[in-house]
N, C-alpha and C positions, 0 to 999 in steps of 0.2 A: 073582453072588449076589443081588446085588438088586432085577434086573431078575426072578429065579426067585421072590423074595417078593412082588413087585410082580406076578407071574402068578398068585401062589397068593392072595392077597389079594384082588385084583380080578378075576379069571377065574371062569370059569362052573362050579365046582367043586362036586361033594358037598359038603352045608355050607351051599347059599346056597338062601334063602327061595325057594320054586320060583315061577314065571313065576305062574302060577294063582293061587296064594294072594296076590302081590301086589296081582294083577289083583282080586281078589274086597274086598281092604281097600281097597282106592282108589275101586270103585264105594260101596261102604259111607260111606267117609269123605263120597264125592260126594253120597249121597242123604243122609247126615245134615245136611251143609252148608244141602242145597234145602231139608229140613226143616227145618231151625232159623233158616233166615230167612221162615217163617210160623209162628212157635213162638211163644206168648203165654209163655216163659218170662221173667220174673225180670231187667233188664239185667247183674246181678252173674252170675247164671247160663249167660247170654246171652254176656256176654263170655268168663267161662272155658271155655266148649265151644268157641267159634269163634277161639279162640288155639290152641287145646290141637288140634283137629282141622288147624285152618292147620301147627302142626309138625309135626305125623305126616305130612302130604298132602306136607310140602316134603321131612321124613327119607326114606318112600318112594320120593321120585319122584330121588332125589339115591342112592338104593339099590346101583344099579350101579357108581357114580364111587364110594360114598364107603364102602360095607359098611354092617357093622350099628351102627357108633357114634352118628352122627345119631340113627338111632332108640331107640339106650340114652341120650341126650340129651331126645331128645321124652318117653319113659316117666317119664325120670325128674323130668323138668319136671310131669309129671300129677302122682306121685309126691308131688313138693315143694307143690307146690301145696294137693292136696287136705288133707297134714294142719297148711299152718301157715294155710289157712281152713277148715277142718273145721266150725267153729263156725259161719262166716258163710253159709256154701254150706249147710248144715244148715238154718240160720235160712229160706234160703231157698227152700230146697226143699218146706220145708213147707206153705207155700199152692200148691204147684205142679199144675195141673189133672195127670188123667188123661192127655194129651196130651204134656205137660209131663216128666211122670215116667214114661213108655215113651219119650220119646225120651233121657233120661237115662240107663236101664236101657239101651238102643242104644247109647251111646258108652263107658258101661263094658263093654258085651261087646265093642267094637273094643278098647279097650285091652288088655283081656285073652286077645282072638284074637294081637292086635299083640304081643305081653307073647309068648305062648304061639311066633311064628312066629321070631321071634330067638333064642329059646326053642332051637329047634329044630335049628338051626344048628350042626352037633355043628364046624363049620371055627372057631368062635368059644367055644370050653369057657371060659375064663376069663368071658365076656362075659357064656357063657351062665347061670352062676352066679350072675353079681350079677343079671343080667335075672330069674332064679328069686325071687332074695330080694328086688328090686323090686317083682314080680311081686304077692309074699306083703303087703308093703308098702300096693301100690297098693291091692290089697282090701281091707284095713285100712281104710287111709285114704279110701278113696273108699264106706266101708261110708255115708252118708251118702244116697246112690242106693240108694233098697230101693222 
């Protein structure tokens, strides 16, 4: 019996984020990274993107061993994040060049690609419910990036 959950849990099953789509968040995450260390953003700004992309890159890449909780972990760390600095990330967002605020708008649509691909995972319906009301959340909270 538990070696059969231990198959259907970690095995290649209907359910799991497809090969592609990870592949496509992870070059994303990559190119944001390169961006954002020639980014004249903000160090408060600076620092939340490149923790928050550092979790996703490590939930990912740990996808196979470990499912989708890692990255109901990385979401919800964005999640936690954005609304208990809402104010400060706001503050400084606001002097943020053009440059600055297209690559901001960039890491909130990973989140929300990311939000959307766990999302999807019909093998994790509990998961995928709170990852929904996350989801709703992170927008919320991250409305800050416009």
């Amino acid at each position: 019996m538990v070696l059969k959950w231990a198959d259907w849990y970690l095995g290649d099953l209907d359910g799991s984020i497809p090969d592609a789509d990870r592949e496509a968040i992870a070059e994303e995450i990559a190119d944001l990274e390169a961006a954002l260390n020639s980014s004249d953003l903000s160090p408060a700004l600076f620092r939340f993107m490149q923790q928050h992309l550092q979790r996703l890159k490590e939930a990912f890449s740990a996808y196979d061993i470990s499912g989708s909780e890692p990255l109901e972990r990385a979401l919800d760390n964005v999640r936690g994040d954005c609304e208990r600095r809402s104010d400060a990330l706001s503050s400084d967002a606001e002097g943020t060049s053009d440059a600055g605020r297209s690559l901001m708008q960039r890491f909130k649509n990973l989140v929300d690609r990311s939000t959307e691909a766990v999302n999807s995972t019909g093998k994790f319906a509990d998961s995928g419910m709170k990852i929904a009301a996350a989801g709703a959340a992170i927008a919320k909270a991250i409305g800050w990036i416009s």
